[in-house]
N, C-alpha and C positions, 0 to 999 in steps of 0.2 A: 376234388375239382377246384381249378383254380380259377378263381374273381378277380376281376381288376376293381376295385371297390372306389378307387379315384384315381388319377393321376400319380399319387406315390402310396398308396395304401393295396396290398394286395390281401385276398382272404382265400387262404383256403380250408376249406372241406375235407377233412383226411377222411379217411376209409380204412378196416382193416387191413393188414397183408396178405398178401404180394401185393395190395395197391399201394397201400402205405408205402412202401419202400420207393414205389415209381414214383408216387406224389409228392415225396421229401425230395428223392433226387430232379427232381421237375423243377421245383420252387428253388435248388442250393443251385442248378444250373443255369438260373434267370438271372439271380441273384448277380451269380459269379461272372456273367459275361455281361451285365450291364456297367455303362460307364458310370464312373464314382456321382454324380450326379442324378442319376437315374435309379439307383436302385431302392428300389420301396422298404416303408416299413410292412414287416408281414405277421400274421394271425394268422393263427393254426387254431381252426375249430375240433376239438378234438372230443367231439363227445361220442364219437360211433367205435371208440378206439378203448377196448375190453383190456389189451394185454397191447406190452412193449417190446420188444428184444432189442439186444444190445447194440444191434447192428443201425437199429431205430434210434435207440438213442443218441451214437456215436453222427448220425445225420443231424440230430435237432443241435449240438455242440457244434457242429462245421456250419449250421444254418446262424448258429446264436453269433460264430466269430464274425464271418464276411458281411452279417449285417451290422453286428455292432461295430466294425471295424471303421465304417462311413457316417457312425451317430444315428444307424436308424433302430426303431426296433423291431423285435420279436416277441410277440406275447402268446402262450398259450394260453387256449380260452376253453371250457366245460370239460373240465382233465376228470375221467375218471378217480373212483376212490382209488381202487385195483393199480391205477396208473400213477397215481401220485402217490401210494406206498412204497412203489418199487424207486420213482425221485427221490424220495425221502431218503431213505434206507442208503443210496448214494451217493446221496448231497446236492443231489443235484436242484432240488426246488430251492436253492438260497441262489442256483447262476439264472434264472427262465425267470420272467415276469410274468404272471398270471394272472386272467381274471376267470369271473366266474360263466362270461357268456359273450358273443362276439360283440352284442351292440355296445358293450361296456369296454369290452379293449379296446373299439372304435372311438370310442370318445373318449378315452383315456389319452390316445393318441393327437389326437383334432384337438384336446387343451395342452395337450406336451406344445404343438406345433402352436398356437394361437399366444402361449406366454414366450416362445421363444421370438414371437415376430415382434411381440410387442414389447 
């Protein structure tokens, strides 16, 4: 389920698959037709998320470019053990910024943007 949590911060709620799948392509398709301006930093709560496939993955790396592409982020947040072995193992936890729970990437964010203003 997708949140608008502010103005440029979005959250979402993933879910196992088949929704997972719909839910990444949901969030890479807001993503991709917002204007450069407009597109949020987004969270992925991922704690109802047991197991990964590749096809998952292959979404969270198209999610990670088109947002990092415009300076925002993407942080995974309450990543399974299960889930960040299978990261590990392909490198992929040194490209994702994670935290360990949403309210924490949220504010990890809101002081990213609060030192950047000031």
């Amino acid at each position: 389920m997708l949140t608008d949590w502010s103005d440029d911060i979005v959250v979402v709620e993933l879910a196992e698959d088949p929704q997972l799948s719909d839910e990444l392509s949901a969030i890479i398709e807001r993503v991709a037709s917002s204007e450069t301006a407009h597109v949020p930093h987004v969270v992925l709560n991922m704690a109802l998320i047991g197991y990964i496939k590749s096809s998952n993955l292959a979404q969270l790396l198209r999610l990670r470019k088109l947002v990092g592409e415009v300076g925002r982020e993407l942080i995974l947040c309450s990543v399974d053990d299960r889930v960040w072995s299978v990261m590990s193992v392909t490198g992929l936890d040194k490209l994702f910024q994670v935290a360990p729970d949403p309210m924490t990437a949220l504010a990890g964010i809101q002081l990213g943007e609060d030192s950047a203003d000031g």
